[in-house]
N, CA, C and O of each residue as an XYZ file, in Angstrom:
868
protein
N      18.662     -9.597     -5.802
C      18.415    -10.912     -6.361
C      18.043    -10.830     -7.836
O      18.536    -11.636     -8.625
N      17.136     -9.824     -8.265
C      16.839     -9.320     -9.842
C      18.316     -9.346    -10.819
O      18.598     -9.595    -11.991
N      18.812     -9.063     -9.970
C      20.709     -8.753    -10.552
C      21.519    -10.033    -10.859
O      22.251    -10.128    -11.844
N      21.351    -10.928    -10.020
C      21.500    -12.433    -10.290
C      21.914    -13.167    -11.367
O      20.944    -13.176    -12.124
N      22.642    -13.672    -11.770
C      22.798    -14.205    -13.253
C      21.797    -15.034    -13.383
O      21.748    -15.939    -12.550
N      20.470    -14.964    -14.691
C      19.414    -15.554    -14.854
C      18.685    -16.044    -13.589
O      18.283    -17.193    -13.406
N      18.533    -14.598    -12.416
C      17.683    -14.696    -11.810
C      18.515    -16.132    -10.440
O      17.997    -16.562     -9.409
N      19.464    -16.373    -10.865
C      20.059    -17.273     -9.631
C      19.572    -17.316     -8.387
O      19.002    -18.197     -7.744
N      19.910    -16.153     -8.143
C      19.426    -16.119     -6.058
C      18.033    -16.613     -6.109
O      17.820    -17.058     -4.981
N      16.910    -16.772     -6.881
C      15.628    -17.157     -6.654
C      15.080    -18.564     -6.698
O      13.932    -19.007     -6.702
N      16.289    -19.126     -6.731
C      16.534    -20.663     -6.999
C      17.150    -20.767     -5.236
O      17.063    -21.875     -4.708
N      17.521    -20.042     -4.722
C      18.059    -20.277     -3.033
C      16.521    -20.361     -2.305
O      16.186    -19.193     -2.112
N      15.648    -21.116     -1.913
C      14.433    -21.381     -1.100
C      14.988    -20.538      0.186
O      14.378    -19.481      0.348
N      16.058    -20.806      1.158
C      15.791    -20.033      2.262
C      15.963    -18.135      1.403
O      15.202    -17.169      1.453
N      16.471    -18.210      1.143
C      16.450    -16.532      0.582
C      14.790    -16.076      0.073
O      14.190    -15.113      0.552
N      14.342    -16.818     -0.783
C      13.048    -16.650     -1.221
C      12.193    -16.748      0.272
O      11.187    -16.147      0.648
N      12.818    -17.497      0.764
C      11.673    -17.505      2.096
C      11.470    -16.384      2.722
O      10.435    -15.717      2.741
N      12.727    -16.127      3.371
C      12.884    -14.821      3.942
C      12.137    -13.968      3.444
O      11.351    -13.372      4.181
N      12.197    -13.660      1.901
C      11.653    -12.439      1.114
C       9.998    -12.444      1.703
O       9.389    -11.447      2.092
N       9.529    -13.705      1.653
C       7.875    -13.842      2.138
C       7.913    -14.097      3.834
O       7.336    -15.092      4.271
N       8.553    -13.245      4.689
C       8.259    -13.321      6.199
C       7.704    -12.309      6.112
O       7.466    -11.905      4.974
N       7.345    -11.628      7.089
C       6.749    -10.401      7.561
C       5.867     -9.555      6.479
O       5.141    -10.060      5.623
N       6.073     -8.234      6.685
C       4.899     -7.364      5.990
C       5.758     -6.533      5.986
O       6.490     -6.257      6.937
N       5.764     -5.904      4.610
C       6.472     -4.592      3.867
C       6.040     -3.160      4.178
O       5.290     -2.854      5.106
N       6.380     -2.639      3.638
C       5.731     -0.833      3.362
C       6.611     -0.629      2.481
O       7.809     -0.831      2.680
N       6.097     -0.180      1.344
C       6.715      0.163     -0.212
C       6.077      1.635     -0.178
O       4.994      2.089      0.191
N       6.989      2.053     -0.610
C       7.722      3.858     -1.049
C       6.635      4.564     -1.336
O       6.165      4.926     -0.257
N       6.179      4.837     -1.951
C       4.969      5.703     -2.713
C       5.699      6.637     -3.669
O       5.240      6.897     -4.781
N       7.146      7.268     -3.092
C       7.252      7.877     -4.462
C       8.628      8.412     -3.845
O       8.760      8.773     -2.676
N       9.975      8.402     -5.151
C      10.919      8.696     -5.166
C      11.614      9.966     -4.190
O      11.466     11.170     -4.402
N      12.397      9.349     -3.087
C      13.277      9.964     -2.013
C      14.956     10.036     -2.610
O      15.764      9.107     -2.640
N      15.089     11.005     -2.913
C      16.375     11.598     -3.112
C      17.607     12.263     -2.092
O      17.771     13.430     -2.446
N      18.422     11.950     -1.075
C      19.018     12.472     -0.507
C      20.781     12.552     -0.290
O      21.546     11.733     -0.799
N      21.010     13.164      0.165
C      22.893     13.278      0.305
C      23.033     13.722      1.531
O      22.107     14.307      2.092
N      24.367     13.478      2.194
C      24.641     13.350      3.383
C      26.601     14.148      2.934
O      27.433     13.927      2.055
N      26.526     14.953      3.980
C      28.112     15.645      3.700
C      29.018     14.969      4.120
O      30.133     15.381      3.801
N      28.981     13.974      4.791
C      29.861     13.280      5.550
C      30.355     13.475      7.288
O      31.237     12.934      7.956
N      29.521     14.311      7.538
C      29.768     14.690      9.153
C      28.822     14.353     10.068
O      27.710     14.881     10.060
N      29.207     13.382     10.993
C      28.094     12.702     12.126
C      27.955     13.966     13.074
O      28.789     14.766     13.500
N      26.760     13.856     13.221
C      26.320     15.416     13.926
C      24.835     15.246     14.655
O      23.884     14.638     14.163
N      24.851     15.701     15.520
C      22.641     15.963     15.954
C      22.308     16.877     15.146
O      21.142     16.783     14.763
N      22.975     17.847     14.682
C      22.198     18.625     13.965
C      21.896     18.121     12.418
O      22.700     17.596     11.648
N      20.545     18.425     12.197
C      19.852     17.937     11.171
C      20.373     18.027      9.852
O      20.265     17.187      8.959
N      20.978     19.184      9.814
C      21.480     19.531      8.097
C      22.359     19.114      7.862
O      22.960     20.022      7.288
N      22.814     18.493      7.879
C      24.002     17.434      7.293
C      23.935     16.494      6.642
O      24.937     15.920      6.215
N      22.611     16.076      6.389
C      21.476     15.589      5.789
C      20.205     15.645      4.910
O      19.037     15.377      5.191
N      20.779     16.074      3.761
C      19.622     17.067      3.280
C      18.887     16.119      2.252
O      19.340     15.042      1.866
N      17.506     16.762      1.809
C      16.494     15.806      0.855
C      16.136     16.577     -0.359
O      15.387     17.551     -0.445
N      16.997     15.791     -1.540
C      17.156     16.868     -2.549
C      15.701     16.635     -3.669
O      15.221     17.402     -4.505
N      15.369     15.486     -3.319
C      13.920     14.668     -4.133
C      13.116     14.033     -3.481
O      13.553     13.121     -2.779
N      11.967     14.256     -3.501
C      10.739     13.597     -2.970
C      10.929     14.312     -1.536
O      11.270     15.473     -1.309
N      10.510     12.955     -0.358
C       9.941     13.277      0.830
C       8.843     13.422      1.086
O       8.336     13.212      2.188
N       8.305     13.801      0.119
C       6.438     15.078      0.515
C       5.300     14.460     -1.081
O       5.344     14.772     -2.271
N       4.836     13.964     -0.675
C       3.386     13.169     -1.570
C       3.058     14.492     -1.985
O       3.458     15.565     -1.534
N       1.966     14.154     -3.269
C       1.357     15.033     -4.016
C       0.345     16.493     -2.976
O       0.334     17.723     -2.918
N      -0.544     15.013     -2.169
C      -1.322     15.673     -1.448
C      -0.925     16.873     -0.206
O      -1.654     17.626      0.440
N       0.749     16.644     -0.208
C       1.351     17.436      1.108
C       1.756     16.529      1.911
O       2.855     16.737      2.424
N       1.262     15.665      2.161
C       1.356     14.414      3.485
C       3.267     14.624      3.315
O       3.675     14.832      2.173
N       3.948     14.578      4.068
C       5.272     14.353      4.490
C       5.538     12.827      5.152
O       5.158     12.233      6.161
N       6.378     12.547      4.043
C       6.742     10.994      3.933
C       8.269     10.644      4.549
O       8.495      9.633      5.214
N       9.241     11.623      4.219
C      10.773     11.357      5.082
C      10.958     12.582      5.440
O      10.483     13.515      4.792
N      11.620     12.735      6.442
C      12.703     13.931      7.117
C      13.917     13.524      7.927
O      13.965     12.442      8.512
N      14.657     14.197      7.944
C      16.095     14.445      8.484
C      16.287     14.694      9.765
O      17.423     14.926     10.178
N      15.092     14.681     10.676
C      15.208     15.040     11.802
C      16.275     14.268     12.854
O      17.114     14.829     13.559
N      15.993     12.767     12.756
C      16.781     12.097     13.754
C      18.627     12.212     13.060
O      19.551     11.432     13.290
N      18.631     13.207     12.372
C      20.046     13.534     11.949
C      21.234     11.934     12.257
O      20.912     10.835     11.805
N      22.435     12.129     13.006
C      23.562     11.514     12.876
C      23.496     11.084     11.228
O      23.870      9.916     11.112
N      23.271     11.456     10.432
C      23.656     10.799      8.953
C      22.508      9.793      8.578
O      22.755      8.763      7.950
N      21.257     10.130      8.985
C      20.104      9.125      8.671
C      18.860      9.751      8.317
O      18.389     10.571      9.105
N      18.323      9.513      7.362
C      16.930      9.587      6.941
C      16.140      9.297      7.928
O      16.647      8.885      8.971
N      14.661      9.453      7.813
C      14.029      8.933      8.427
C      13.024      9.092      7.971
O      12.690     10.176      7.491
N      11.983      7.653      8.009
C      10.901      7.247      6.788
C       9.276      7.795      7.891
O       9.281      7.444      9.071
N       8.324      8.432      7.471
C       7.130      8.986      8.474
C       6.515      7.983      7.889
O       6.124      8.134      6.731
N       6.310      6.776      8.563
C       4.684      5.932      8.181
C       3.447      6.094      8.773
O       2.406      5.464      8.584
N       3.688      7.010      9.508
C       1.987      7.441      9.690
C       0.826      6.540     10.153
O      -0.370      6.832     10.161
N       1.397      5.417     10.527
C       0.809      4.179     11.668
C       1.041      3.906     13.002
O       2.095      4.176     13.577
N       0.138      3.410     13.475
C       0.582      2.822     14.719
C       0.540      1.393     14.690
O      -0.586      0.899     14.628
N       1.637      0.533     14.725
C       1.246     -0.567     15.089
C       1.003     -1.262     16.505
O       1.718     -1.101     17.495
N      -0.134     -2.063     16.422
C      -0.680     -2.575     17.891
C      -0.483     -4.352     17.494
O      -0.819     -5.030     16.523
N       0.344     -4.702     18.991
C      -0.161     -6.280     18.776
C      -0.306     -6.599     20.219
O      -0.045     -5.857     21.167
N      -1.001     -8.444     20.258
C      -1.646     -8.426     21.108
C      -0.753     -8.544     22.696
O       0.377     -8.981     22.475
N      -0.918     -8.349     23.743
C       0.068     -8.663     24.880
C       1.183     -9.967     24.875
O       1.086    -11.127     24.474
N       2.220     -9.240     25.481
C       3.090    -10.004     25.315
C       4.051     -9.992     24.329
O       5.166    -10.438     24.600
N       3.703     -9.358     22.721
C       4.265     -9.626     21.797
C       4.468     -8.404     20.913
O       3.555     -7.621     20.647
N       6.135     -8.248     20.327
C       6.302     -6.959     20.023
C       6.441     -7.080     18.640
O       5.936     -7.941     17.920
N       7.157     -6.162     18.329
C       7.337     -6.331     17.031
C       8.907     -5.714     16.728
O       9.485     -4.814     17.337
N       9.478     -6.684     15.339
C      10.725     -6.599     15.409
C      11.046     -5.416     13.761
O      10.645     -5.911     12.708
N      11.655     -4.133     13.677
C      11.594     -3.916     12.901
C      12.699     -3.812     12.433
O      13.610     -3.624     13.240
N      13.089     -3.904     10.745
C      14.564     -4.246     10.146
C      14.195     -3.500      8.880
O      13.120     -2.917      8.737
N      15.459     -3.573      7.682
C      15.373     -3.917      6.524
C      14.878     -4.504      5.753
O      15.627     -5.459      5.548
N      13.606     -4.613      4.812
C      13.703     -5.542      4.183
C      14.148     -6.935      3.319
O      14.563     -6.738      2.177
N      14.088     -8.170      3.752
C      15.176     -9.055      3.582
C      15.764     -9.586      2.143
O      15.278    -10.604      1.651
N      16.888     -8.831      1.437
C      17.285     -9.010      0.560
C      17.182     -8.015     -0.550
O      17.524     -8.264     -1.706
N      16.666     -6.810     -0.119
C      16.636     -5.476     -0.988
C      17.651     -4.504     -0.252
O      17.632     -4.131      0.921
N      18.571     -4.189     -1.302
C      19.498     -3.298     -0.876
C      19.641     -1.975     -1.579
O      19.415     -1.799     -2.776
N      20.185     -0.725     -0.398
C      20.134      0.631     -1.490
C      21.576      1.061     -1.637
O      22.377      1.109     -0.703
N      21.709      1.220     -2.288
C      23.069      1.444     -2.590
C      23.298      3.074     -1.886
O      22.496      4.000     -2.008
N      24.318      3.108     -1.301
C      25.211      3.809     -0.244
C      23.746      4.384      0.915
O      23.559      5.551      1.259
N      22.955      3.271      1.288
C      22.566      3.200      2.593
C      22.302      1.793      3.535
O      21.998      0.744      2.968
N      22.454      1.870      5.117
C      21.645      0.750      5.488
C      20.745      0.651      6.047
O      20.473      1.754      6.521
N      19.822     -0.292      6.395
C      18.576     -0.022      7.460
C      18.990      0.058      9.090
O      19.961     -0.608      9.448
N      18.508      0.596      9.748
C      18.836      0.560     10.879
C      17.121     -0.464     12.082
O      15.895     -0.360     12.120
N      18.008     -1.161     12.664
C      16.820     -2.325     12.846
C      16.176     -1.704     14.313
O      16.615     -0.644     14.761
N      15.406     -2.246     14.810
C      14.512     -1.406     16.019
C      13.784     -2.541     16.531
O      13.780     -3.465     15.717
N      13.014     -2.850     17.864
C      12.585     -3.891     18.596
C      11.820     -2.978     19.283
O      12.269     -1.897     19.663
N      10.452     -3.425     19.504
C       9.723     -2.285     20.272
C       8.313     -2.545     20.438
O       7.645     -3.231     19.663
N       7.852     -1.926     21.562
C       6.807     -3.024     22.783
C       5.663     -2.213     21.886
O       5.414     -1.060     22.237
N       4.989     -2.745     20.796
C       3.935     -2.673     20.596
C       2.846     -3.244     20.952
O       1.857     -3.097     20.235
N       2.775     -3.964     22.044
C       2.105     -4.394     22.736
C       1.292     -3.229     23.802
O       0.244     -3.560     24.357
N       1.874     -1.902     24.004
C       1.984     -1.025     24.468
C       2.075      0.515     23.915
O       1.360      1.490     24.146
N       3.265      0.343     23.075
C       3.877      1.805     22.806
C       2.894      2.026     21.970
O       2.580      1.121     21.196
N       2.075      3.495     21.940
C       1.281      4.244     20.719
C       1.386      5.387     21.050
O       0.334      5.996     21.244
N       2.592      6.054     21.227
C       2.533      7.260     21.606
C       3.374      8.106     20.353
O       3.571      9.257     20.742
N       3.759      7.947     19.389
C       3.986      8.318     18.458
C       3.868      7.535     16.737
O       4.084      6.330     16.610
N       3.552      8.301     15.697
C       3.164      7.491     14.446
C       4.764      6.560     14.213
O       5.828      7.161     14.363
N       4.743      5.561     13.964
C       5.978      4.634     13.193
C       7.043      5.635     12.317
O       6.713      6.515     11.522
N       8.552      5.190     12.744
C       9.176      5.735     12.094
C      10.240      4.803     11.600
O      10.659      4.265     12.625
N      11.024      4.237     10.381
C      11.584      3.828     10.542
C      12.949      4.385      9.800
O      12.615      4.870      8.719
N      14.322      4.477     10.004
C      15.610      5.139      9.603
C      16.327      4.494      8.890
O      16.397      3.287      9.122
N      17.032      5.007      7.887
C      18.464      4.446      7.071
C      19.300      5.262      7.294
O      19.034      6.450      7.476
N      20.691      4.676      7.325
C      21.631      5.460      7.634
C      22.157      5.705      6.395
O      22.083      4.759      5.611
N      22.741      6.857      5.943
C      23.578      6.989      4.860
C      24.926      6.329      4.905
O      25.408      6.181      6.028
N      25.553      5.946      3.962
C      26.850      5.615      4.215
C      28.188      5.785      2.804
O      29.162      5.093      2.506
N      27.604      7.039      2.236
C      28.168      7.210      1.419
C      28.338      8.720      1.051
O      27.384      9.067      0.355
N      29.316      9.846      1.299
C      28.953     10.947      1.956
C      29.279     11.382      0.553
O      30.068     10.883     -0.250
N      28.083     12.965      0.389
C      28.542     13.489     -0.956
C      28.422     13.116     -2.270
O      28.910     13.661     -3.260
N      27.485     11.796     -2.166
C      27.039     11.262     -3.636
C      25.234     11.568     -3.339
O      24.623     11.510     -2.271
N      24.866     11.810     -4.344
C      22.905     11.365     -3.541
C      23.170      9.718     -3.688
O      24.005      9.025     -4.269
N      22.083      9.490     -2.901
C      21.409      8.076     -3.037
C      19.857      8.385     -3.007
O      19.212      9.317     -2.527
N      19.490      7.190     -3.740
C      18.175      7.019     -4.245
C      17.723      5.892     -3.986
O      18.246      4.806     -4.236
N      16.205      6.220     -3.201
C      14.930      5.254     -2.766
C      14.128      5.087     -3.657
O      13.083      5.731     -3.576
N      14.271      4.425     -4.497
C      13.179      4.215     -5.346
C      11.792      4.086     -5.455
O      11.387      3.153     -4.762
N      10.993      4.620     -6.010
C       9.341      4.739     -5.880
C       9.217      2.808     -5.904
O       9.971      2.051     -6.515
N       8.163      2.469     -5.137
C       8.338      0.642     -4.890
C       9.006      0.136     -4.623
O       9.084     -0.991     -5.112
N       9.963      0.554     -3.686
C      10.882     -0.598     -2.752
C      10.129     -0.402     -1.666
O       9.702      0.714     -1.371
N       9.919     -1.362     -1.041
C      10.190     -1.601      0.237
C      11.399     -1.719      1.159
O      12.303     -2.549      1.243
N      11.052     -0.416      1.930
C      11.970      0.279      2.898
C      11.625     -0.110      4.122
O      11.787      0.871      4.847
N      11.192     -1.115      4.814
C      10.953     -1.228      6.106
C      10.330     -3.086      6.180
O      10.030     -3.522      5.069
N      10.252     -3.520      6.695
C       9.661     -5.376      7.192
C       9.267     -5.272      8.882
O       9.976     -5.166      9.882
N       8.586     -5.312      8.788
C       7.733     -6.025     10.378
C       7.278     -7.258     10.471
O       6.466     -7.691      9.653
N       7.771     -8.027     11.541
C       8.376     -9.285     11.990
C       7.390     -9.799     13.258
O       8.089     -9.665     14.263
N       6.157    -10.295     13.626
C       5.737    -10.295     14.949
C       6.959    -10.740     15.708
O       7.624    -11.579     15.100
N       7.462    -10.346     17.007
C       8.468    -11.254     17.698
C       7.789    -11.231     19.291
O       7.821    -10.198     19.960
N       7.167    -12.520     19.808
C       7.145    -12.898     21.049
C       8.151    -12.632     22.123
O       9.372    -12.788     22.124
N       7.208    -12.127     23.170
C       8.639    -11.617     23.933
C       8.839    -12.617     24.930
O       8.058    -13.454     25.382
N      10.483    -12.279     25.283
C      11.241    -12.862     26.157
C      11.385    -14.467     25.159
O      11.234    -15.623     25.556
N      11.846    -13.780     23.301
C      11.660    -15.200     23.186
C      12.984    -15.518     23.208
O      13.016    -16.699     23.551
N      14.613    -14.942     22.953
C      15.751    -15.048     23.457
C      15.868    -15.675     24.576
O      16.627    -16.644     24.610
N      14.979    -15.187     26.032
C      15.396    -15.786     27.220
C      14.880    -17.077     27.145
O      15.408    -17.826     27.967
N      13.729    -17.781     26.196
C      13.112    -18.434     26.420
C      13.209    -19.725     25.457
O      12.367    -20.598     25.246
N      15.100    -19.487     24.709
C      15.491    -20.251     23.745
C      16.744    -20.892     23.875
O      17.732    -20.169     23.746
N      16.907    -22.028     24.089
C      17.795    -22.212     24.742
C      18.888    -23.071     22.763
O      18.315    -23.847     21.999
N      20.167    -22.629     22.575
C      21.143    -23.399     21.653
C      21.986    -24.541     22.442
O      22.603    -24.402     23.498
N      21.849    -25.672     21.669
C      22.848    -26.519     22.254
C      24.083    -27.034     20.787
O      23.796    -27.589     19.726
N      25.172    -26.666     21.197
C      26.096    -26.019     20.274
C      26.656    -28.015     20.467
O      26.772    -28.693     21.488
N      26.857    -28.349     19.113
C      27.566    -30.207     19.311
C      28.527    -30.290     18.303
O      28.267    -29.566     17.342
N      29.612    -30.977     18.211
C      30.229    -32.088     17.223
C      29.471    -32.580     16.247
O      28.582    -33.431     16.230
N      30.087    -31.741     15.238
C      29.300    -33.075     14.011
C      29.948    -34.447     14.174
O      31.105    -34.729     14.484
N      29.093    -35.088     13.936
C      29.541    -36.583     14.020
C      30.000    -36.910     12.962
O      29.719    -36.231     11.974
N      31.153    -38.466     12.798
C      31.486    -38.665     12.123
C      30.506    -39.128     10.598
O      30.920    -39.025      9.443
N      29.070    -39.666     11.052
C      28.523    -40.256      9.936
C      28.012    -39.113      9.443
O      27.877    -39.134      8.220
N      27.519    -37.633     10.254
C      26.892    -36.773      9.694
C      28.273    -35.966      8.845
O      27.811    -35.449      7.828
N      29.119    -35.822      8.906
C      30.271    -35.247      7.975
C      30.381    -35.903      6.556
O      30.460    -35.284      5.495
N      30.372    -37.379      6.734
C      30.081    -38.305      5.441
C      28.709    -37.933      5.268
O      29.065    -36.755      5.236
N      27.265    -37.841      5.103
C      26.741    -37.472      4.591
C      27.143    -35.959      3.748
O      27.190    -35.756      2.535
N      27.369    -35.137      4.749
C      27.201    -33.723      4.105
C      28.240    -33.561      3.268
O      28.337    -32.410      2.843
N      29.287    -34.547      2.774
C      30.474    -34.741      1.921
C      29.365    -35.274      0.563
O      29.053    -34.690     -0.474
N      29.072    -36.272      0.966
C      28.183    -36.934     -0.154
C      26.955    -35.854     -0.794
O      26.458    -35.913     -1.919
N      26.703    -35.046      0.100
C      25.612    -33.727     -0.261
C      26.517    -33.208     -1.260
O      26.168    -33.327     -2.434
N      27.516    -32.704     -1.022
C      28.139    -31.545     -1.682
C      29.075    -32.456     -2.871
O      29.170    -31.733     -3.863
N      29.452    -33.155     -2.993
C      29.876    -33.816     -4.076
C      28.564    -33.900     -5.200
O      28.520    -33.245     -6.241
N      27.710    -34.683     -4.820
C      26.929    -34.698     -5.805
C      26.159    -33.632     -6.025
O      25.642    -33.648     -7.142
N      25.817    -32.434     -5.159
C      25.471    -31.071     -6.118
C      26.943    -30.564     -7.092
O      26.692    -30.116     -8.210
N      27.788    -30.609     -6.847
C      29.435    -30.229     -7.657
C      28.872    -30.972     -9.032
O      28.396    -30.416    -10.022
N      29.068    -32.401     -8.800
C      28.718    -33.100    -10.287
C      28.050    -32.953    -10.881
O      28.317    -33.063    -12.077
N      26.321    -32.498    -10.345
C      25.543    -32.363    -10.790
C      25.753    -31.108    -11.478
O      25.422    -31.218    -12.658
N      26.256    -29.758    -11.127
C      26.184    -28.333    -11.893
C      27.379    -28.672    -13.081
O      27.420    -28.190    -14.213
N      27.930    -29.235    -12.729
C      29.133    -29.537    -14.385
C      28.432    -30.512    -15.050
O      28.810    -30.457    -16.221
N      27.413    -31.583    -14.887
C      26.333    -32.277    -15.886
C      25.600    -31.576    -16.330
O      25.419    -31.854    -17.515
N      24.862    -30.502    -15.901
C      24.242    -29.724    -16.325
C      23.908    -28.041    -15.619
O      23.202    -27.482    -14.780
N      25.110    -27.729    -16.768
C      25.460    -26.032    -16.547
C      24.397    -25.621    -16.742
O      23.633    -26.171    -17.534
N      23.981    -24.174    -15.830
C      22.959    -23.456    -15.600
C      21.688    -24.126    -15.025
O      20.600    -23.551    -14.984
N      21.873    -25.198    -14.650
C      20.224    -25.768    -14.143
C      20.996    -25.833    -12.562
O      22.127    -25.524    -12.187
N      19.537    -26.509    -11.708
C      19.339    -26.426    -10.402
C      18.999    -27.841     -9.675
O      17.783    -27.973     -9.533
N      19.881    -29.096     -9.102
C      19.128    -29.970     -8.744
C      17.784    -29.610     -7.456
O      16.876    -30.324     -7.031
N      18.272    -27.901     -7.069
C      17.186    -27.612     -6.017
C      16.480    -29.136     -4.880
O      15.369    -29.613     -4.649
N      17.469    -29.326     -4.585
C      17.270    -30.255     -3.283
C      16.737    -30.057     -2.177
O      16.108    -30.954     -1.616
N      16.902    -28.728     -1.601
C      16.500    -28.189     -0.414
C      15.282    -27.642     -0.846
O      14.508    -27.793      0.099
N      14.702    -27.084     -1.774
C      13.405    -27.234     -2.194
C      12.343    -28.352     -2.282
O      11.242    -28.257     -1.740
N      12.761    -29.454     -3.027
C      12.160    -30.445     -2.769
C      11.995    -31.081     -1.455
O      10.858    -31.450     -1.159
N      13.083    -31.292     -0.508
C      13.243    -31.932      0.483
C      14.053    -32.951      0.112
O      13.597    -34.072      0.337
N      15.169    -32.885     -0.414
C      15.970    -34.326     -0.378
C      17.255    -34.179     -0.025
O      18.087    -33.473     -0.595
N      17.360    -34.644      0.630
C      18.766    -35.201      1.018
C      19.795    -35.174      0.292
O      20.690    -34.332      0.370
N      19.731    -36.230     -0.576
C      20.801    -35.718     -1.783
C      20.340    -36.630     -2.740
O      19.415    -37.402     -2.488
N      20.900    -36.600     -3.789
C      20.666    -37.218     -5.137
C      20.476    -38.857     -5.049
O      19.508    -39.385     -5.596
N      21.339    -39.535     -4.414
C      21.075    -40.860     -4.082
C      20.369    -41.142     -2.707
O      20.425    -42.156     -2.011
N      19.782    -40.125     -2.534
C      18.629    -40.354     -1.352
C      16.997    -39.700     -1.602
O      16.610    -38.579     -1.270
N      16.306    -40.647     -2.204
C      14.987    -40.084     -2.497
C      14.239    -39.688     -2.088
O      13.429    -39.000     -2.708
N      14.172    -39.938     -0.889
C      13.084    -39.685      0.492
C      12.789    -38.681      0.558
O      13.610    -37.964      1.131
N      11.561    -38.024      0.074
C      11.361    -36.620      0.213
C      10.688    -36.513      1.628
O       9.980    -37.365      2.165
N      11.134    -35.035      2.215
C      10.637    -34.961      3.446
C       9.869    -33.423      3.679
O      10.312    -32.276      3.628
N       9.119    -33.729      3.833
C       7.784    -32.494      4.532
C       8.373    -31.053      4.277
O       8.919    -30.623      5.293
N       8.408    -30.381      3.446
C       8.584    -28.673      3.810
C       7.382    -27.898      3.746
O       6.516    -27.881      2.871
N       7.487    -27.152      4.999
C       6.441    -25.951      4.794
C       6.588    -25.172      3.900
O       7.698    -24.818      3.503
N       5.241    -24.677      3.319
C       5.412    -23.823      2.232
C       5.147    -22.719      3.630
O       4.475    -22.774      4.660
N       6.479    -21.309      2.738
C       6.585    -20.085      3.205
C       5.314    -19.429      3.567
O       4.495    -19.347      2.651
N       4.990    -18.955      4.691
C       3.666    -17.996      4.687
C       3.750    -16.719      3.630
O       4.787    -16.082      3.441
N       2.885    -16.535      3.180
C       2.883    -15.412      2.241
C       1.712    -14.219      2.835
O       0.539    -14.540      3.025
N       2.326    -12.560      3.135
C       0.612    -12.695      4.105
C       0.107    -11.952      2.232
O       0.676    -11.670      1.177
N      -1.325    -11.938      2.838
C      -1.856    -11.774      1.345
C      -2.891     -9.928      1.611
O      -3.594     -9.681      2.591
N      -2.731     -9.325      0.862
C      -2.605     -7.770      1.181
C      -4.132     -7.447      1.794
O      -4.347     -6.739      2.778
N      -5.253     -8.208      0.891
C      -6.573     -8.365      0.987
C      -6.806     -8.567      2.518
O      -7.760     -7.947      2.987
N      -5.993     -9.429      3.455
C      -5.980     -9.744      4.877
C      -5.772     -8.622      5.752
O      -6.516     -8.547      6.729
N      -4.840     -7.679      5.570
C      -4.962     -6.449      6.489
C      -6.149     -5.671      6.581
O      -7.057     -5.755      5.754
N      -6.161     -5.010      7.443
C      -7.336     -4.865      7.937
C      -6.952     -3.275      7.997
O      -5.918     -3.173      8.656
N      -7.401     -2.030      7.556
C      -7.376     -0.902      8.166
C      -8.648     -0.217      9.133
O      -9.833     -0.261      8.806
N      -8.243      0.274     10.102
C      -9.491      0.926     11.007
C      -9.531      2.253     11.498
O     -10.498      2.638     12.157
């Protein structure tokens, strides 16, 4: 999104939102690795040409879970309360160039039988790729369980008057960016409907969690 022409994508509210769901874990310090191009269990096919290992010794990534993937040591356990797990992914909207995150779902409600790990796959064989010291490499998501079984979609026809609205939406954002190049009527931010509809309507502001709130024990 930094890459953006004048910062664009940060003008998208659901994208910005996303960015403020869950809780991060940022790098501590530059991971360097290359991958030969051969899917394999065995580990070396995968090697870590920078970083991995903190000042103090602590070991931060290894190669162990091989097939062509890193793998990040966070050195936590996460616990939540019954019933409810936790969903782990990518961070939403940070990307590494020639890797992806690999996402994970898992009964922390329960599981503490090993420290947190979370994996990227390489996908670019024979070049390094680089983790940069301060990205965030990992997002944790509370997710309630059985909340899939417990969600039901009802898939409909747009209707004819709702098609004429969302015609009238998109016409007048069109006019509006050729009245004024480089600005934002940001509608879906405000809550409006569209330009000839003033009615602003209720948005939640994004939860943000705030770092001071975690708790270590």
């Amino acid at each position: 999104m930094d890459n953006t022409h004048n910062a664009h994508g940060y003008h998208c509210q659901p994208l910005t939102t996303a960015n403020l769901h869950g809780w991060d874990f940022i790098l501590k310090t530059d991971v360097e690795v290359i991958w030969d191009g051969i899917y394999s269990t065995d580990s070396h096919h995968v090697k870590i040409i920078n970083g991995g290992v903190l000042e103090d010794g602590t070991s931060i990534a290894s190669t162990l879970t091989a097939n062509a993937t890193i793998s990040f040591d966070l050195g936590v356990v996460v616990e939540t309360d019954d019933d409810h797990y936790c969903l782990f992914s990518g961070p939403a909207n940070y990307f590494i160039k020639g890797a992806k995150p690999m996402s994970a779902l898992i009964r922390t409600d329960w599981y503490k039988n090993t420290p947190l790990q979370f994996c990227w796959q390489i996908t670019t064989p024979n070049k390094p790729v680089l983790f940069k010291r301060g990205t965030p490499i990992l997002s944790i998501i509370n997710y309630p369980k059985n909340l899939v079984e417990n969600t039901k979609f009802n898939i409909t026809e747009i209707s004819l008057d709702e098609r004429k609205k969302m015609d009238r939406y998109g016409n007048e954002r069109e006019e509006y960016y050729k009245k004024n190049p480089g600005k934002f009527p940001n509608l879906y931010r405000k809550g409006i409907d569209s330009l000839a509809d003033t009615a602003n309507k209720f948005l939640d502001k994004p939860f943000r969690p705030n770092p001071s709130e975690i708790k270590y024990e």
